[in-house]
C-alpha positions, 0 to 999 in steps of 0.5 A: 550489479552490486547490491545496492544497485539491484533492481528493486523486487515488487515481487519479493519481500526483503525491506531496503536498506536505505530510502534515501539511496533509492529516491536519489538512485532512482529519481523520486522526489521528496515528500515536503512540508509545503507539499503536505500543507498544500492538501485541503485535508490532513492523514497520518501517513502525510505528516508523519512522512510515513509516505515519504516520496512522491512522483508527480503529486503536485498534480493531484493537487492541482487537479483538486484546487481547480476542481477538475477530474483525477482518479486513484488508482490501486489494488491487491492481490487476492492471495489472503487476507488484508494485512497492515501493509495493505490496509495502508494501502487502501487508506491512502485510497480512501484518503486520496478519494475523499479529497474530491467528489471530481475523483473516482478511485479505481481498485484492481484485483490482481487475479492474474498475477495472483496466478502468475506469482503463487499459482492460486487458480482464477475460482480461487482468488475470486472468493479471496477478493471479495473478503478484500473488497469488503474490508477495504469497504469497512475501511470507508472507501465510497462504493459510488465512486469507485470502480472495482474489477479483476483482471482476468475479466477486464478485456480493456486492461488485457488490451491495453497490456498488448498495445503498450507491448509493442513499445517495450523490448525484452532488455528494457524489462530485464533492465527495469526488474532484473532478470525474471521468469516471462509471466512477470514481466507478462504481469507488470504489462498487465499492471501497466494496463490497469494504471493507465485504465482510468485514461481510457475513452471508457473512463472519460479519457486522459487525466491526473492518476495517483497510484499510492504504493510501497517503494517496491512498486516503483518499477510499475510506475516507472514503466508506466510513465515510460510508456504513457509518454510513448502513448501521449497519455498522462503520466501517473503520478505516485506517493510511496509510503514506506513498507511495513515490517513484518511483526518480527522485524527482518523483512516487509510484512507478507502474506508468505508468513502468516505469524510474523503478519497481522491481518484484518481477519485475525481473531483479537486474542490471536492479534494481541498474541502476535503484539506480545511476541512483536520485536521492539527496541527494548533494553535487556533488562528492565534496569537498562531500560530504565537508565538507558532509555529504549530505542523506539526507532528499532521497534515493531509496536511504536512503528505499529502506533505510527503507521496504523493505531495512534491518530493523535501526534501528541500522544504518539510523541508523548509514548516516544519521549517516555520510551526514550527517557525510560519512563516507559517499559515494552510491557506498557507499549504492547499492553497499550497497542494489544488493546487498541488493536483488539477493539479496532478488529472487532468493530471492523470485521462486524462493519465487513460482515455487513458490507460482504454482499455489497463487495460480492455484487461490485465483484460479479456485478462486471460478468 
């Protein structure tokens, strides 16, 4: 198989070389203007086509124009602390779930593939997933309309992993992730379990279900409209946003290397450390900069301000043209970046402390 033709990895961490080559390779649809606008409401991560592809989502937007019941559906795996990339993550869940009082959206901790894939014991990941509960809960998710379990303790998921079994042979798995150890493929039967769970009679049954994800996760959500179509369910949707470099540049932001990640739990001091030390797309020397202009496409700080850190698209543009013109040297940025981010994490981890004992109870309140 040549290299632009390997299965893509949800369990591995270097970024893809082209977007465009895999949603065309691998059948995902554009995300459109049109389909931007079709929203009651706007996101960042939407305009900005950060979330670049999509699977189905006009069904979503369907569901929300007739007023009728869909969920979202996500999760993280209870490894450490939230990162950017799965902060993004949990805002395009709380996006997603705000659109409509008819949604209900659905957080899965991946305690078992936490397992599988980094051998943290079950007693572990639990006290790991309640620190991700309460962040993604200071984030703004809506606790009322939310249901959130770990898989280990979730009998419909395992059962729900079983059946769909019977319908998938071994060469399908290997085709669809390349050759793997069996617990993986184990884990992505499980994964399918926890997509399909918000259709289950439980859960009132078959409905539209969006799972937002990084483009690495697309071989669970090919697997799962596969085996939703055998089992007349209805077929996930998905909205794939691209995947957050790590600080440094050379691959997905990953809780593997600590230094080269900014997470929610980082002292202020210690995030504007990593922003001073961040790759950006700066000249050699100051005079370069200056005639030459940076190349903000290539650096971590302005792509920081896109995904995460700047609301505004006029200031962001403004930050873009003065990086492009000169005007604007990598000090400016990461000084401006150092303090947005700063005060961002002191209010958020002073809203998560007050919210721990509520992701505690929503955790152990399924036992």
């Amino acid at each position: 198989m040549s290299d632009d033709k390997r299965p893509i990895d949800p369990w591995g961490s270097t970024l893809p070389a082209d977007y465009e080559t895999l949603m065309t390779e691998f059948g995902i649809e554009q995300m459109t203007n049109e389909l931007v606008s079709a929203f009651p409401l706007t996101h960042r991560l939407l305009r900005r086509k950060v979330e670049f592809g999509h699977r189905d989502l006009w069904r979503i937007v369907e569901s929300i124009k007739k007023n009728e019941a869909y969920a979202v559906m996500s999760g993280i795996k209870p490894t450490g602390d939230f990162h950017l990339g799965t902060m993004m993550t949990a805002e395009e869940i709380i996006f997603y779930q705000s659109l409509s009082d008819k949604s209900v959206a659905h957080y899965c901790i991946a305690d078992l593939e936490a397992l599988a894939d980094n051998g943290i014991p079950l007693e572990e990941s639990h006290e790991i997933a309640v620190g991700n509960v309460a962040d993604l809960l200071a984030l703004g998710l809506d606790a009322r309309r939310a249901y959130v379990y770990k898989q280990s303790e979730e009998k419909v998921v395992q059962r729900l992993a079983f059946v769909f079994s019977t319908s998938v042979t071994f060469s399908t798995l290997e085709a669809i992730y390349g050759p793997k150890h069996i617990k993986y493929y184990f884990s992505a039967l499980i994964q399918v379990g926890d997509i399909m769970l918000p259709q289950t009679e439980e859960h009132g049954g078959p409905k539209p279900v969006l799972v937002p994800v990084g483009i690495d996760q697309d071989p669970h959500i090919r697997l799962s409209r596969d085996i939703a179509k055998k089992f007349r369910l209805v077929p996930p949707s998905a909205v794939f946003h691209k995947l957050t470099r790590s600080l440094l540049g050379e691959e997905k932001m990953s809780k593997r290397n600590p230094m080269s990640m900014m997470t929610l739990s980082d002292n202020p001091k210690l995030a504007e450390k990593k922003i001073w030390s961040a790759l950006t797309g700066g000249r050699g020397t100051v005079e370069e900069q200056r005639r030459l202009g940076g190349e903000p496409e290539k650096c971590v700080v302005f792509e920081l301000m896109t995904n995460h850190f700047i609301e505004e698209d006029e200031e962001l543009r403004k930050v873009y043209l003065e990086c492009r013109t000169g005007a604007r040297l990598c000090g400016d940025c990461k000084s401006q970046l150092a303090d947005i981010v700063s005060k961002f994490l002191m209010k958020h981890q002073q809203k998560k402390e007050g919210l721990t004992d509520l992701a505690r109870s929503m955790l152990e309140g399924r036992r």
